[in-house]
N, C-alpha and C positions, 0 to 999 in steps of 0.2 A: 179418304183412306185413314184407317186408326193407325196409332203407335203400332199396335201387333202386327197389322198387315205390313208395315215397312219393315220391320226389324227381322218379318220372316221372308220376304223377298229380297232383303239384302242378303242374311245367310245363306238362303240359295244360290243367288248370285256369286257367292263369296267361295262356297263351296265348287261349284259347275265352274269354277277357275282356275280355283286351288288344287283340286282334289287329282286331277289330272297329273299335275306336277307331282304332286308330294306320291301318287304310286308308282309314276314311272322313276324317280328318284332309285339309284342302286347304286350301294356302298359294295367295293369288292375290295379283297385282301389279297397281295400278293407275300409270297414268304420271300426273303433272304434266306436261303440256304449255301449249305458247304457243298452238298451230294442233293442228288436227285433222279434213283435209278440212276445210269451211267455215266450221268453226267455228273461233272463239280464246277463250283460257284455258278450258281443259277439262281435265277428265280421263276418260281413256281407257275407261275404263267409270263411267257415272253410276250404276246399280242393281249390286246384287252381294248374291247370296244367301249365307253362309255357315253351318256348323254350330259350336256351341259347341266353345269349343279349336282352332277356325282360326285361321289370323294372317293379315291383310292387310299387305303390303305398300306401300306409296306411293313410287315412285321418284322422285324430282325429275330427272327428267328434259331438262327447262330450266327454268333460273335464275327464279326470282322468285314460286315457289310453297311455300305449306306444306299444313295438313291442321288444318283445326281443328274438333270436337265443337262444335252447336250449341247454344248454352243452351236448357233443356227440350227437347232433341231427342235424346235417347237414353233408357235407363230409367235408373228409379230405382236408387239403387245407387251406381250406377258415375260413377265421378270425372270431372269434366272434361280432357280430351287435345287439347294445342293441340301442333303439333311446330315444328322450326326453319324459317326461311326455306332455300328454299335445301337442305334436308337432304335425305335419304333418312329414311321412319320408317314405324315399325312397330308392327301394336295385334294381341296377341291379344284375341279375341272371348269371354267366357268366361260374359255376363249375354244371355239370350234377350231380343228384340227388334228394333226400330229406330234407327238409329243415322241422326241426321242430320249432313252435315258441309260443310266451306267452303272456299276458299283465301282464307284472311284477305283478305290483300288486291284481291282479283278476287271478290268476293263477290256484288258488283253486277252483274260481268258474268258471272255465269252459272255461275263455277265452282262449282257445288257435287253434293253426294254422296250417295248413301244406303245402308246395309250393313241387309240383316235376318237375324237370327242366329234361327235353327233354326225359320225359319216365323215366327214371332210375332209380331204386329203387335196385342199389347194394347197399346200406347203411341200406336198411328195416330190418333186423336184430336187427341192432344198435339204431332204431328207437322204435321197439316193448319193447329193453330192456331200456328204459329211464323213470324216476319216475314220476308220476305225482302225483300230489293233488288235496285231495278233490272229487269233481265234474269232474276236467279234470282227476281223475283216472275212473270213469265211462264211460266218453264218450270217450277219447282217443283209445280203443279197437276196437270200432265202424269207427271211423273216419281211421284208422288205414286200416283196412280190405275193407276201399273203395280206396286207395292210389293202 
């Protein structure tokens, strides 16, 4: 076998590995917003399924929201991620599960989020038993039961 013939069956090789991953790979954007239709402090999508190796995006979009990991709402492993006020921020996805999340401060009234990374929902247990307030104890059950 020449140099060419390896150097072109690795790239194939390389490719028929790779290639797989890098199209199913999908970046999505959630906004922070004030309003949303009828609703206030939300964000733009409450459920989002992704695959491991995605990145969600969080646009702050108006002023006066972040993104923060619920204690015991996500899996084991993975570190707590709280982002700036005010920022724009960004999590790759890279531990399968459920990922619950909040706008610090509008927490009460409803902002909050859910991501599950590549189907998973061994953590849902752990998820149904986390506290919420206010507004997000009403809607949380709901949102819950579509995960």
């Amino acid at each position: 076998m020449n140099l060419r013939s390896i150097i072109k069956k690795s790239l194939i090789t390389i490719s028929v590995t790779l290639l797989p991953t890098l199209l199913n790979a999908a970046d999505i954007t959630i906004e922070m917003l004030n309003k949303l239709g009828k609703e206030s402090m939300v964000y733009s999508q409450k459920i989002v399924k992704v695959n491991s190796g995605d990145t969600v995006f969080w646009k702050a979009t108006t002023k006066g929201h972040n993104v923060e990991f619920i204690k015991g709402g996500f899996p084991t492993g993975v570190e707590k991620f709280k982002s700036k006020m005010n920022k724009d921020a960004e999590y790759k996805f890279t531990v399968p599960g459920i990922y619950a999340y909040w706008c610090t401060p509008h927490k009460s009234m409803g902002m909050i989020g859910f991501v599950v990374v590549d189907g998973d929902k061994s953590n849902l247990e752990a998820i149904k038993a986390l506290k919420f307030f206010g507004k997000s104890k009403k809607i949380a059950p709901d949102l819950i039961n579509q995960l």
